[in-house]
PDBQT receptor file of N, H, CA, C and O in Angstrom, charges set to zero:
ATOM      1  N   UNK A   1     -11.403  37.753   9.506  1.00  0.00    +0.000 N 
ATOM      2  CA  UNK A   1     -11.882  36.586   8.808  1.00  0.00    +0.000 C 
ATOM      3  C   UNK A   1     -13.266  36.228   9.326  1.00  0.00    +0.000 C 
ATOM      4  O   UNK A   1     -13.471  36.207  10.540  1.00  0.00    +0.000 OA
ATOM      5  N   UNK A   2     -14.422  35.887   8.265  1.00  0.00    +0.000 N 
ATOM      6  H   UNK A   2     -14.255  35.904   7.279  1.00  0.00    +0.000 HD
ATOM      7  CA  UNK A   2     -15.292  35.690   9.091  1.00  0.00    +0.000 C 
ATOM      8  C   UNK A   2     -15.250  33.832   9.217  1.00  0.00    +0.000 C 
ATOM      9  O   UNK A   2     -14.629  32.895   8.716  1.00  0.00    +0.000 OA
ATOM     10  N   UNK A   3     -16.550  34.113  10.416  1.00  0.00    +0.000 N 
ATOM     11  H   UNK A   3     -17.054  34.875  10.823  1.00  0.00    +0.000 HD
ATOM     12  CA  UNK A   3     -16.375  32.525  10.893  1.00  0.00    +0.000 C 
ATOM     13  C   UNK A   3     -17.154  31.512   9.432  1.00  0.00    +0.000 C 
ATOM     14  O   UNK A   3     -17.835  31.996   8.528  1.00  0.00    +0.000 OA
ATOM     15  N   UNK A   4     -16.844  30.302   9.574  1.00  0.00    +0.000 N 
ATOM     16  H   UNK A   4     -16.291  29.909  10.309  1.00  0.00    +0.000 HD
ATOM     17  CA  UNK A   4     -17.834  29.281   8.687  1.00  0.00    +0.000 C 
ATOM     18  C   UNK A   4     -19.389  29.279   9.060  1.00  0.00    +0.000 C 
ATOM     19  O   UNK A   4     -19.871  29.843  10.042  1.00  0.00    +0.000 OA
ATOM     20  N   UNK A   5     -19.765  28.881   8.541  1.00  0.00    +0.000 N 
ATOM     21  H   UNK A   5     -19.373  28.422   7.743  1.00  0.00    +0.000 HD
ATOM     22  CA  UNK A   5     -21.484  28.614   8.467  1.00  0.00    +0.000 C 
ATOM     23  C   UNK A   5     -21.674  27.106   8.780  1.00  0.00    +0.000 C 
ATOM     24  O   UNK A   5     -22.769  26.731   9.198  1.00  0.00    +0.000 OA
ATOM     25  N   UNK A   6     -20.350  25.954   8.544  1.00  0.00    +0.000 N 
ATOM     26  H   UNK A   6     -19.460  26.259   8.205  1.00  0.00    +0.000 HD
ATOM     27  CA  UNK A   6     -21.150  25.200   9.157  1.00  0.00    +0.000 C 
ATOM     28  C   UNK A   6     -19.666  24.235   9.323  1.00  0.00    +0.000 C 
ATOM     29  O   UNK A   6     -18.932  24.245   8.335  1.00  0.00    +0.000 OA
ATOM     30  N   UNK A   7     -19.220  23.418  10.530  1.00  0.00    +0.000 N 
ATOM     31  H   UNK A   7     -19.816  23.410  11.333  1.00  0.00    +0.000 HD
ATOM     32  CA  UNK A   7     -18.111  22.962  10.349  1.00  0.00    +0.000 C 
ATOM     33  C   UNK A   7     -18.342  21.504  10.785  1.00  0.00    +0.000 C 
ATOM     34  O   UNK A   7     -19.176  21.339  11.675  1.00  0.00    +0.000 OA
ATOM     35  N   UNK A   8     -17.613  20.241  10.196  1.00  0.00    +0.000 N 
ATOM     36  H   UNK A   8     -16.936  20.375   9.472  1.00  0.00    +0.000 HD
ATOM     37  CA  UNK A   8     -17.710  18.796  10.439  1.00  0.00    +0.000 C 
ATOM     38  C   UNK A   8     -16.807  18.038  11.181  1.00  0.00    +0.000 C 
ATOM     39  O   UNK A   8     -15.603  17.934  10.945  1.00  0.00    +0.000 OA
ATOM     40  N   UNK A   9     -17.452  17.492  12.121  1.00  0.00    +0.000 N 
ATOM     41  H   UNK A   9     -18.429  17.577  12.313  1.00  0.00    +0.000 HD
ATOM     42  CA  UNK A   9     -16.604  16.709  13.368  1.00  0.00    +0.000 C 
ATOM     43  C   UNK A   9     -16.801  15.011  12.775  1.00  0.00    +0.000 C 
ATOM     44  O   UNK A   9     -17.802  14.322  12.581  1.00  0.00    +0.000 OA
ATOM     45  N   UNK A  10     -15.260  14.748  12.604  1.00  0.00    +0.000 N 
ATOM     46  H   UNK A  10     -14.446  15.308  12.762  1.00  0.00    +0.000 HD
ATOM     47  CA  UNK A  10     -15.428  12.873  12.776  1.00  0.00    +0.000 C 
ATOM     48  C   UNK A  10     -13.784  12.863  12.894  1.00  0.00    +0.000 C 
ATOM     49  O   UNK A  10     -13.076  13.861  12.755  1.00  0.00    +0.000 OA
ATOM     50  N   UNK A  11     -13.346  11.592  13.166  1.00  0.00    +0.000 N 
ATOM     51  H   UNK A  11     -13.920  10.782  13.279  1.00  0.00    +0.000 HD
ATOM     52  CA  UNK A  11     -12.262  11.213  12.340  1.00  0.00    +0.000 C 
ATOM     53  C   UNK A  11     -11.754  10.645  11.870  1.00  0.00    +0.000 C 
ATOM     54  O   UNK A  11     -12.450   9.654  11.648  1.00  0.00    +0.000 OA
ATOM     55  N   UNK A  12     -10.285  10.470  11.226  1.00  0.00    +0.000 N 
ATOM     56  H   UNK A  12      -9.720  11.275  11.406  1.00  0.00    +0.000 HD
ATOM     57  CA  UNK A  12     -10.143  10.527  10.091  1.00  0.00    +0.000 C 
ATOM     58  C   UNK A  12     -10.319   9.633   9.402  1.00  0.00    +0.000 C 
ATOM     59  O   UNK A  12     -10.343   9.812   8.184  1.00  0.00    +0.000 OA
ATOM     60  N   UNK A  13     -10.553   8.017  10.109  1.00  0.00    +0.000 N 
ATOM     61  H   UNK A  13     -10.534   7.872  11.098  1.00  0.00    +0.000 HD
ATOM     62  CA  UNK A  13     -10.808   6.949   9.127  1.00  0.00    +0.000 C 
ATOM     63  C   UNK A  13     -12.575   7.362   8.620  1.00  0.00    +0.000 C 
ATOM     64  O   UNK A  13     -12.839   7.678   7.459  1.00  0.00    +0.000 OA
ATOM     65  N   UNK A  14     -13.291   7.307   9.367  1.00  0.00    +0.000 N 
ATOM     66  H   UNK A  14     -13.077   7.051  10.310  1.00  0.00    +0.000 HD
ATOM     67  CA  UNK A  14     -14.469   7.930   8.950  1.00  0.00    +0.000 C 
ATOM     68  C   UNK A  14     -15.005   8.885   7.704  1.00  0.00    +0.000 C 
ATOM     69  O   UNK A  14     -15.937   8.644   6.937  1.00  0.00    +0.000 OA
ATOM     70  N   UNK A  15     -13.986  10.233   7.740  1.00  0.00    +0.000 N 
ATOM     71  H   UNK A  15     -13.228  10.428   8.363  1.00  0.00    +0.000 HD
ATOM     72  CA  UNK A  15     -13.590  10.837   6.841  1.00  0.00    +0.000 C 
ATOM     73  C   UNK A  15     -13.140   9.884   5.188  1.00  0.00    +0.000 C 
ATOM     74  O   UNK A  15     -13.697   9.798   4.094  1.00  0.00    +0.000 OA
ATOM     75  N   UNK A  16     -11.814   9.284   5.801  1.00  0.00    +0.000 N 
ATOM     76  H   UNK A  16     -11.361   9.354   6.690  1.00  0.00    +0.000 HD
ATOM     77  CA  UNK A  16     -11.797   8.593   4.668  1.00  0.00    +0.000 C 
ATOM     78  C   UNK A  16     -12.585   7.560   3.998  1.00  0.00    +0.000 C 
ATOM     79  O   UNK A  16     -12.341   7.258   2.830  1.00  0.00    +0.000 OA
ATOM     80  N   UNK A  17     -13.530   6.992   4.684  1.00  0.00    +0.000 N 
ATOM     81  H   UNK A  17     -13.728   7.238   5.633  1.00  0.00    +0.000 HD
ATOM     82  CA  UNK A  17     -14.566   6.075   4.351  1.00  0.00    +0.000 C 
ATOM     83  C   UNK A  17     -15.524   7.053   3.894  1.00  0.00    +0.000 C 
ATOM     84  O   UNK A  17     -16.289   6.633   3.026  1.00  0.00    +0.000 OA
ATOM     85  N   UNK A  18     -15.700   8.448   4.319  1.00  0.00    +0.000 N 
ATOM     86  H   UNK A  18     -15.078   8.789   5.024  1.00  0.00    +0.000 HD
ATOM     87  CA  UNK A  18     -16.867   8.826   3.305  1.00  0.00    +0.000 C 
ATOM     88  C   UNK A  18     -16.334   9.612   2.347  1.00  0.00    +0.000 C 
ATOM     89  O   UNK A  18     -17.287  10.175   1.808  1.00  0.00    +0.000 OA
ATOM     90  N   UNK A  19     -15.345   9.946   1.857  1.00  0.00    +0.000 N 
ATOM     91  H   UNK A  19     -14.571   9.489   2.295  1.00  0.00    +0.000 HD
ATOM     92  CA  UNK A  19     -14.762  10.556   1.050  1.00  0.00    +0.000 C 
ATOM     93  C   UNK A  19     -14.726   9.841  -0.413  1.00  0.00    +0.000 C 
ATOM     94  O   UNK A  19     -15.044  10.269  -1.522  1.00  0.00    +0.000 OA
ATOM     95  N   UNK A  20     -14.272   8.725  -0.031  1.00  0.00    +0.000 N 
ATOM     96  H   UNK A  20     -14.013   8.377   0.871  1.00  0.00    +0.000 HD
ATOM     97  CA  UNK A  20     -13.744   7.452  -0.646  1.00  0.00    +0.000 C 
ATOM     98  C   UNK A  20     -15.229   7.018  -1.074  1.00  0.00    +0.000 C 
ATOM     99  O   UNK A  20     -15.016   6.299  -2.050  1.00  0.00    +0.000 OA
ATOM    100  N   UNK A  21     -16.750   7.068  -0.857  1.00  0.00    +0.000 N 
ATOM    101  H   UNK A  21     -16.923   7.653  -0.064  1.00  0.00    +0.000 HD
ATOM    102  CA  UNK A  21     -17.485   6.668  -1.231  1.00  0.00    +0.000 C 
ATOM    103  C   UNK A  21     -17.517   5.063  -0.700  1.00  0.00    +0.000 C 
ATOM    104  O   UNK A  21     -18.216   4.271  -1.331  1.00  0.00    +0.000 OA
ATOM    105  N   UNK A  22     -16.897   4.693   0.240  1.00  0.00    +0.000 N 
ATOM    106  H   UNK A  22     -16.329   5.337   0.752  1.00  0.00    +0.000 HD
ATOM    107  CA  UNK A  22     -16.984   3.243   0.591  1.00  0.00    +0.000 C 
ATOM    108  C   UNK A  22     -18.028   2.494   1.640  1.00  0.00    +0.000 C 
ATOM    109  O   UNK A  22     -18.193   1.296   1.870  1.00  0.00    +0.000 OA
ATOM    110  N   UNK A  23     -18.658   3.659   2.176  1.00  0.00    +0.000 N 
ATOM    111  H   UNK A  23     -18.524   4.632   1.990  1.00  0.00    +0.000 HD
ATOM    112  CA  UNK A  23     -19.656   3.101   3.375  1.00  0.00    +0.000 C 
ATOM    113  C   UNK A  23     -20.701   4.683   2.938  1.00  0.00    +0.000 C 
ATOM    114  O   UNK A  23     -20.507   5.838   2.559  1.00  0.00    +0.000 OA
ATOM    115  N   UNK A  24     -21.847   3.769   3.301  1.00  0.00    +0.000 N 
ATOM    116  H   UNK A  24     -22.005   2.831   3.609  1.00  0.00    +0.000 HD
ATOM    117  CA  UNK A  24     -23.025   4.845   3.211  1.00  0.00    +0.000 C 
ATOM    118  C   UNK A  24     -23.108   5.830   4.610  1.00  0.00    +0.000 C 
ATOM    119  O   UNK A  24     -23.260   5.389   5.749  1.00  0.00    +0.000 OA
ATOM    120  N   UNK A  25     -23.049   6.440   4.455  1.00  0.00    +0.000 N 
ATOM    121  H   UNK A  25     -22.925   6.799   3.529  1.00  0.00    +0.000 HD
ATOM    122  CA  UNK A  25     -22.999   8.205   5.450  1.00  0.00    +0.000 C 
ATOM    123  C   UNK A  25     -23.550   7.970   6.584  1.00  0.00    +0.000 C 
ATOM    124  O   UNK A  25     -23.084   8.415   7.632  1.00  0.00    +0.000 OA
ATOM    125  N   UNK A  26     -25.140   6.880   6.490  1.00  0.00    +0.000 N 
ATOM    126  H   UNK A  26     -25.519   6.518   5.639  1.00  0.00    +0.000 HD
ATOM    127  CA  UNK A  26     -26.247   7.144   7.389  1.00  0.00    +0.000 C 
ATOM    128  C   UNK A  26     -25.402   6.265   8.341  1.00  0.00    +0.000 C 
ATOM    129  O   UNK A  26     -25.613   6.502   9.531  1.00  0.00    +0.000 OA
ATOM    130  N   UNK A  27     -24.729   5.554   8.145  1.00  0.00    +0.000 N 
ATOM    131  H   UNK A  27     -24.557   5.362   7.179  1.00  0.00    +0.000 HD
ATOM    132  CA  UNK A  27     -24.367   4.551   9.537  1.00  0.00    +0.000 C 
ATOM    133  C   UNK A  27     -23.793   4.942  10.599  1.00  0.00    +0.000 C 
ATOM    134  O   UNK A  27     -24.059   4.514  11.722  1.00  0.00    +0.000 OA
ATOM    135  N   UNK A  28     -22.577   6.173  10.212  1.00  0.00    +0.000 N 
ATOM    136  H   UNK A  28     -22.361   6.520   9.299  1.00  0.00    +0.000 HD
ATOM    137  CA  UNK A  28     -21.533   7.046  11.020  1.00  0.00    +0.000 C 
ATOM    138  C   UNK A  28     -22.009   8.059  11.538  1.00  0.00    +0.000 C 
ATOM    139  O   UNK A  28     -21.407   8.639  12.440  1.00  0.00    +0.000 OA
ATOM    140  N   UNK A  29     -23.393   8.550  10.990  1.00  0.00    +0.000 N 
ATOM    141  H   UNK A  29     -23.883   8.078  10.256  1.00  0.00    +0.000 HD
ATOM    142  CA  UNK A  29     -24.349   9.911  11.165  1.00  0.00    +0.000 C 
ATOM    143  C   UNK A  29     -24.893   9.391  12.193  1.00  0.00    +0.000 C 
ATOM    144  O   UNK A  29     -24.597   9.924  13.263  1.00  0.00    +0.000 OA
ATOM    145  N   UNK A  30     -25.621   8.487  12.221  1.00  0.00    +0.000 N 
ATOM    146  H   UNK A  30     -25.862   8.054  11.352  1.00  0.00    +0.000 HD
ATOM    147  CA  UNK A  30     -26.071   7.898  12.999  1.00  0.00    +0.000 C 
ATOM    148  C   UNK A  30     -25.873   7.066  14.390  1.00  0.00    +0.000 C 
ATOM    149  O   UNK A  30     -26.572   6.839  15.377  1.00  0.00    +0.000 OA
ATOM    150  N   UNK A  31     -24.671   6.761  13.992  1.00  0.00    +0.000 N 
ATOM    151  H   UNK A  31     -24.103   6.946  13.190  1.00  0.00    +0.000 HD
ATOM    152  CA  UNK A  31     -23.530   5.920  15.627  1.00  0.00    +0.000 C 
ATOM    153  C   UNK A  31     -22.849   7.463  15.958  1.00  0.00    +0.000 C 
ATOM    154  O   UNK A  31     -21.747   7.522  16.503  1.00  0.00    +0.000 OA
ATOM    155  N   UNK A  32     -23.385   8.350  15.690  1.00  0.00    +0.000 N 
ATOM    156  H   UNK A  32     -24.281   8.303  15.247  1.00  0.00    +0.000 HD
ATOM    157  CA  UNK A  32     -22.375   9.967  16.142  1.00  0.00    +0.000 C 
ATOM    158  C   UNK A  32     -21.148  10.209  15.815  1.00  0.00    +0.000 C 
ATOM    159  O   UNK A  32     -20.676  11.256  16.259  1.00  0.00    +0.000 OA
ATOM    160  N   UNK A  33     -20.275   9.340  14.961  1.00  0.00    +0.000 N 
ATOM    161  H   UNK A  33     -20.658   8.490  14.600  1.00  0.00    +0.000 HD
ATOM    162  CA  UNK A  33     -19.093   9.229  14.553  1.00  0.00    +0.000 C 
ATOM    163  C   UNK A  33     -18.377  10.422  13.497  1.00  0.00    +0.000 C 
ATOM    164  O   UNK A  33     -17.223  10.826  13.350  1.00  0.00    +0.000 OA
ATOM    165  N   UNK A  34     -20.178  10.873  12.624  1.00  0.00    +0.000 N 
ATOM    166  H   UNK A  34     -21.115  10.545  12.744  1.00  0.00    +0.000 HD
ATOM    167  CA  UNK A  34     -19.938  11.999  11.808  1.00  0.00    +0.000 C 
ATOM    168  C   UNK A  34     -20.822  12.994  12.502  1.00  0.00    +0.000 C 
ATOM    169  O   UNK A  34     -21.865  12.425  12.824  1.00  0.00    +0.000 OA
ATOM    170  N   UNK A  35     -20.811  14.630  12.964  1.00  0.00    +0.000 N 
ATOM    171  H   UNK A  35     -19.963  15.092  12.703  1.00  0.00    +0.000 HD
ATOM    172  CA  UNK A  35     -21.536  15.351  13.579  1.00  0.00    +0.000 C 
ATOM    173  C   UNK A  35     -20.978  16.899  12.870  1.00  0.00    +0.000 C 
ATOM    174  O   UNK A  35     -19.907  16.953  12.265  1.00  0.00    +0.000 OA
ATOM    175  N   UNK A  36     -21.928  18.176  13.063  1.00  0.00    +0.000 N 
ATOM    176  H   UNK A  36     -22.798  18.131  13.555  1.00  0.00    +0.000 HD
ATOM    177  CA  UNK A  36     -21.832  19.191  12.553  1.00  0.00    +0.000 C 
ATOM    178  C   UNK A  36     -22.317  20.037  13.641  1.00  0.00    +0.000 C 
ATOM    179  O   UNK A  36     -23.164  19.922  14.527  1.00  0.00    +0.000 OA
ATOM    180  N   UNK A  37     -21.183  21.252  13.126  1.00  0.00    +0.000 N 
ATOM    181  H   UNK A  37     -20.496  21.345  12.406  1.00  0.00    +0.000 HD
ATOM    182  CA  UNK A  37     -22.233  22.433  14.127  1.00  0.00    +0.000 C 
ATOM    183  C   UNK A  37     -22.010  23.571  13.812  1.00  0.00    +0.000 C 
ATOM    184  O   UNK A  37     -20.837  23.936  13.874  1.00  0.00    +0.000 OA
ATOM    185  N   UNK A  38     -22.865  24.368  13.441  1.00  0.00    +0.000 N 
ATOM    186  H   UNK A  38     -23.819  24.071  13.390  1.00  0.00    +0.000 HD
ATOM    187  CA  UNK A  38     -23.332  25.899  12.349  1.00  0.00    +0.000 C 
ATOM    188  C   UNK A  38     -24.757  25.346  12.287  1.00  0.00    +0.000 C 
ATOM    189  O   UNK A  38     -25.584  25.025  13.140  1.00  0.00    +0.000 OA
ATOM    190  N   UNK A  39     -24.717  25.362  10.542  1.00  0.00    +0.000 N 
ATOM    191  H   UNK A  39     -24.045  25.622   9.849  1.00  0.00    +0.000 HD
ATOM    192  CA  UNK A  39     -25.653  25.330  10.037  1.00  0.00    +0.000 C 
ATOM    193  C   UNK A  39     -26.692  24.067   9.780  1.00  0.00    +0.000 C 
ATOM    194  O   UNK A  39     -25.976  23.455   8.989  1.00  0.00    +0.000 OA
ATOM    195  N   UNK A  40     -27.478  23.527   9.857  1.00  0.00    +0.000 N 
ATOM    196  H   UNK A  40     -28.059  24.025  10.501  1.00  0.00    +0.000 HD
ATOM    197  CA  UNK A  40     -27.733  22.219  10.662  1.00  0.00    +0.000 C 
ATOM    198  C   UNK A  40     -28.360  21.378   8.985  1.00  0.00    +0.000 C 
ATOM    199  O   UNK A  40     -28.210  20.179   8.753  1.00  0.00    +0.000 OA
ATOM    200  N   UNK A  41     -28.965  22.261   8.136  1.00  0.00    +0.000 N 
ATOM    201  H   UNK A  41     -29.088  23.235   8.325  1.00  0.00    +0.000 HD
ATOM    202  CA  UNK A  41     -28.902  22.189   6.797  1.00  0.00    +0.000 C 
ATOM    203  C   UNK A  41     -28.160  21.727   6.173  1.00  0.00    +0.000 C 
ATOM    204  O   UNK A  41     -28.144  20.621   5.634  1.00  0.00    +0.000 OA
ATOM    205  N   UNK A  42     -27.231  22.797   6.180  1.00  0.00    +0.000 N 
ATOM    206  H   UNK A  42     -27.244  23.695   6.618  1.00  0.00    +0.000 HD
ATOM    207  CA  UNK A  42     -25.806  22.510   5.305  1.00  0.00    +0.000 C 
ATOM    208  C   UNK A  42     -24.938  21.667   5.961  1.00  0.00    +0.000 C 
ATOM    209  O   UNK A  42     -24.162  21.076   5.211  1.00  0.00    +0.000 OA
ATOM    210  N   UNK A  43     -24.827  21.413   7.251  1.00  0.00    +0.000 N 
ATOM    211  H   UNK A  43     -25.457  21.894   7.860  1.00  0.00    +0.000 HD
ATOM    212  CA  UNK A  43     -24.103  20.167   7.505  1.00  0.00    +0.000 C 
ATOM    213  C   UNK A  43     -24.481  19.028   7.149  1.00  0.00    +0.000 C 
ATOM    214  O   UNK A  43     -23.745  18.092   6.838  1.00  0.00    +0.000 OA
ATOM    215  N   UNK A  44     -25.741  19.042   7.174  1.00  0.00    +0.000 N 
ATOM    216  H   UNK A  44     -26.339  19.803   7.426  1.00  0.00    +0.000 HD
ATOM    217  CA  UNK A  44     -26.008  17.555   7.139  1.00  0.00    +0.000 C 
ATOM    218  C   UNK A  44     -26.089  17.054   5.573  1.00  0.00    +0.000 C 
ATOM    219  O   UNK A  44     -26.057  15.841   5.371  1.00  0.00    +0.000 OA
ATOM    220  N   UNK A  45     -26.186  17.893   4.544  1.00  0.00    +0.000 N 
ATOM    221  H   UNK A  45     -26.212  18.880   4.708  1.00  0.00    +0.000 HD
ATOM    222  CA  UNK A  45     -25.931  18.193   3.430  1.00  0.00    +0.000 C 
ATOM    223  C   UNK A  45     -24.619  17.537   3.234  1.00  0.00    +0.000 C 
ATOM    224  O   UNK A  45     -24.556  16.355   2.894  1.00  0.00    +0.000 OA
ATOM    225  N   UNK A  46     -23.440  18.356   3.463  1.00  0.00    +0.000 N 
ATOM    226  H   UNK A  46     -23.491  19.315   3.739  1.00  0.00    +0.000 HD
ATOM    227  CA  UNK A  46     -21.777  17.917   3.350  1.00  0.00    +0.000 C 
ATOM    228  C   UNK A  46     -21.710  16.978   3.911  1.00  0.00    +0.000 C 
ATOM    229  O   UNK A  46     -20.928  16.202   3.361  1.00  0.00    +0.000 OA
ATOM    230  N   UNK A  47     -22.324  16.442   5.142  1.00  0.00    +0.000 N 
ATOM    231  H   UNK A  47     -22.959  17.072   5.589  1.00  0.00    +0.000 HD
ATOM    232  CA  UNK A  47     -21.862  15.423   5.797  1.00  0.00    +0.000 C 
ATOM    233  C   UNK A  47     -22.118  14.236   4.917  1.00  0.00    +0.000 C 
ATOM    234  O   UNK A  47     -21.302  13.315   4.898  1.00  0.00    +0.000 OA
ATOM    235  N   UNK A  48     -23.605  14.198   3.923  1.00  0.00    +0.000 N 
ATOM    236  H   UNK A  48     -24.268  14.946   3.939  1.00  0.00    +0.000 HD
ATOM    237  CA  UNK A  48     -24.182  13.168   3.506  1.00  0.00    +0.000 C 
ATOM    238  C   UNK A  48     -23.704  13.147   2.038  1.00  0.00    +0.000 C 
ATOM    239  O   UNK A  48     -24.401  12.559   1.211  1.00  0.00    +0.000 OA
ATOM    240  N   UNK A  49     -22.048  14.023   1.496  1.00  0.00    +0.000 N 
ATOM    241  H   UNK A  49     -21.482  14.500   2.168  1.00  0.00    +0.000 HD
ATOM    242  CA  UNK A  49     -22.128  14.167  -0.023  1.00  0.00    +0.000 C 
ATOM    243  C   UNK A  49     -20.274  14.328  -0.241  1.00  0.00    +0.000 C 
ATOM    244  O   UNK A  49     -19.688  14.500  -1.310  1.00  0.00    +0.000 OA
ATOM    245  N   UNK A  50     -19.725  14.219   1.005  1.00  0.00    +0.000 N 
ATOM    246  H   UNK A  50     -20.202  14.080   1.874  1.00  0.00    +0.000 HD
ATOM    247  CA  UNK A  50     -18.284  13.623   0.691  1.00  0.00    +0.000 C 
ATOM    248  C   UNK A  50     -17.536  13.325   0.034  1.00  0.00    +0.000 C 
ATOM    249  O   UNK A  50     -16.444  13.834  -0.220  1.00  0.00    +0.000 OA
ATOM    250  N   UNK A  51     -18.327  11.907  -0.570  1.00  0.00    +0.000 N 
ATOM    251  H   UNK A  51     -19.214  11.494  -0.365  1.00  0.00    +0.000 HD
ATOM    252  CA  UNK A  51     -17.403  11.023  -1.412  1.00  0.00    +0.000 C 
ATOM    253  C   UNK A  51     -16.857  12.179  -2.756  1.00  0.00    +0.000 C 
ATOM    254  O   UNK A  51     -17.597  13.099  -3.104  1.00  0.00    +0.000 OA
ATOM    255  N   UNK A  52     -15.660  11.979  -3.317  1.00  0.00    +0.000 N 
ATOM    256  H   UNK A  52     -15.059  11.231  -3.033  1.00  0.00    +0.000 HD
ATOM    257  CA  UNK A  52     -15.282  12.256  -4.250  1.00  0.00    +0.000 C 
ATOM    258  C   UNK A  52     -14.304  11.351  -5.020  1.00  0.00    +0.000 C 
ATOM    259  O   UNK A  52     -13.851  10.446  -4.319  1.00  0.00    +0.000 OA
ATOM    260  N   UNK A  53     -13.820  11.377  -6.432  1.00  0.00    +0.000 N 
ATOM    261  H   UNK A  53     -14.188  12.112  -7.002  1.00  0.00    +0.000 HD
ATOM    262  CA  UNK A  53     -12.914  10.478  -7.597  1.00  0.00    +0.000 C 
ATOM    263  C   UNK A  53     -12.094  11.512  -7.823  1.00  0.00    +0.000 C 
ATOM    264  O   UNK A  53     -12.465  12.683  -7.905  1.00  0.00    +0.000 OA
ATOM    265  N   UNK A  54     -10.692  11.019  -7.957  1.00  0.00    +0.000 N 
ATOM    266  H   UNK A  54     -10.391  10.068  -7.890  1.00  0.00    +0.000 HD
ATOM    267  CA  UNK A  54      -9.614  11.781  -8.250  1.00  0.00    +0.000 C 
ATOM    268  C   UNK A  54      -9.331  10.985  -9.838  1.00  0.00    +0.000 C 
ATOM    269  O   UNK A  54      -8.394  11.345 -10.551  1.00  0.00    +0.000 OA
TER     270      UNK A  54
């Protein structure tokens, strides 16, 4: 299996607050709460584009 290119550290209420679209990204990015490590691009990319509607 190969490895990922870029993988995301927080948890899970965090997660669910950016998933959920309920708090803007930069606040948790920023207090270190959301962090990445691979690709420094593409993390910060996913990290900042979460939110989704079911």
């Amino acid at each position: 299996m190969d490895s990922s290119d870029v993988t995301l550290h927080c948890d899970s209420m965090a997660f669910m607050d950016l998933t959920c679209g309920r708090i803007n990204p930069e606040g948790p990015i920023a207090a270190g709460q959301v962090t990445w490590s691979g690709d420094a691009e593409l993390g910060a990319h996913a990290a900042r584009n979460l939110r989704f509607t079911m």
